[in-house]
C-alpha positions in Angstrom: 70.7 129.9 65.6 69.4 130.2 69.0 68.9 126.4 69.4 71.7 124.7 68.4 73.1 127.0 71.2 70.8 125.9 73.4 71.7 122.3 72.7 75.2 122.8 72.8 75.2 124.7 76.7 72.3 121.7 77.3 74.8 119.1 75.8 77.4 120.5 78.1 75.4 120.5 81.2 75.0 116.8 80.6 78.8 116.4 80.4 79.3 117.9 83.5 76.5 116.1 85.4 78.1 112.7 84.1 81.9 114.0 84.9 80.6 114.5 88.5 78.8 111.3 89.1 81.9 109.6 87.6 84.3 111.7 90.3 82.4 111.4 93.2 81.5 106.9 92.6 85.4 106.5 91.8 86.5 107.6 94.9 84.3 104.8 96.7 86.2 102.4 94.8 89.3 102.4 96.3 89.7 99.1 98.3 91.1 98.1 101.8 94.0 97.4 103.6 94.4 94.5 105.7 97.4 94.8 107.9 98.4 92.0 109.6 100.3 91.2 112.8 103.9 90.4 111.0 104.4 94.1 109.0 102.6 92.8 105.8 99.6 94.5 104.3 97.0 92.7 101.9 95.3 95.2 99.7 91.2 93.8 98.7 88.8 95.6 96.2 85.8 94.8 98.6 85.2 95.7 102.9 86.6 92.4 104.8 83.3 91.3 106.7 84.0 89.0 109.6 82.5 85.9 109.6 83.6 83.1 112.2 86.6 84.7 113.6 87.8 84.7 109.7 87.8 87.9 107.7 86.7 87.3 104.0 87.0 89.5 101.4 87.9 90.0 97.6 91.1 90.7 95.5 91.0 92.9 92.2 90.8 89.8 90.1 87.4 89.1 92.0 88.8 85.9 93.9 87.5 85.4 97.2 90.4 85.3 99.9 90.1 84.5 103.8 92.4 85.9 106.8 92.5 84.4 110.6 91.3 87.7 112.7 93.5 86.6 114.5 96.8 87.7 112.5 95.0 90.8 111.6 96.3 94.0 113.1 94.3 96.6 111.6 91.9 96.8 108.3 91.1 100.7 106.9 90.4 102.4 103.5 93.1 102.4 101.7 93.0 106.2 101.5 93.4 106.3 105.2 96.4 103.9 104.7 98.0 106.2 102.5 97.7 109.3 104.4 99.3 107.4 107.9 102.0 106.1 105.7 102.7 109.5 104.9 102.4 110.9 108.6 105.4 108.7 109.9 108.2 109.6 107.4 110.4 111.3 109.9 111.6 115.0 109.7 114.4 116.2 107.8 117.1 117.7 109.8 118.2 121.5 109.3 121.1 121.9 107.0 123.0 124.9 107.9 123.9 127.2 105.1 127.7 127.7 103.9 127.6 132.1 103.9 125.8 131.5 108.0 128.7 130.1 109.2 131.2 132.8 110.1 128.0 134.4 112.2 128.2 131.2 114.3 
């Protein structure tokens, strides 16, 4: 009895192990954004390396694409992408409530 206990806490252990490698090699996976000088944003699985004042990198199909460096405006994770687009959402203004109006 005491063994197939064993195997089943070891058996868990396992699951665990493989659950964490899988979280923690996911997140490197996320990609890059290339943001170029007109607004645009190109999104590429692998890290644009530059390479004759031409940035090359790859697409989630795993087609090679090129960029002049010189429309490029800014290339970063695309988790730190999301986060700044998040930052510049300006702040809702204070609605006054109804019942604090005859205190005004």
């Amino acid at each position: 009895m005491e063994t197939s206990i064993e195997s089943v806490i070891a058996a868990a252990k396992k699951g665990l192990a493989l659950l964490a490698c899988i979280l923690v090699l996911g997140g490197c996976a996320s990609g890059y954004v290339i943001k170029l000088n007109n607004g645009s944003q190109i999104t590429g699985v692998s890290k644009p390396r530059l390479k004759d004042n031409t940035y090359y990198f790859k697409d989630a199909k795993g087609q090679e694409h090129s960029v002049s460096a010189g429309r490029v405006s800014q290339i970063a994770p695309a988790s730190m992408a999301r986060e700044e687009e998040k930052s510049h959402r300006p702040p809702q203004p204070h609605k006054r409530k109804w019942y604090l109006l005859w205190l005004a």
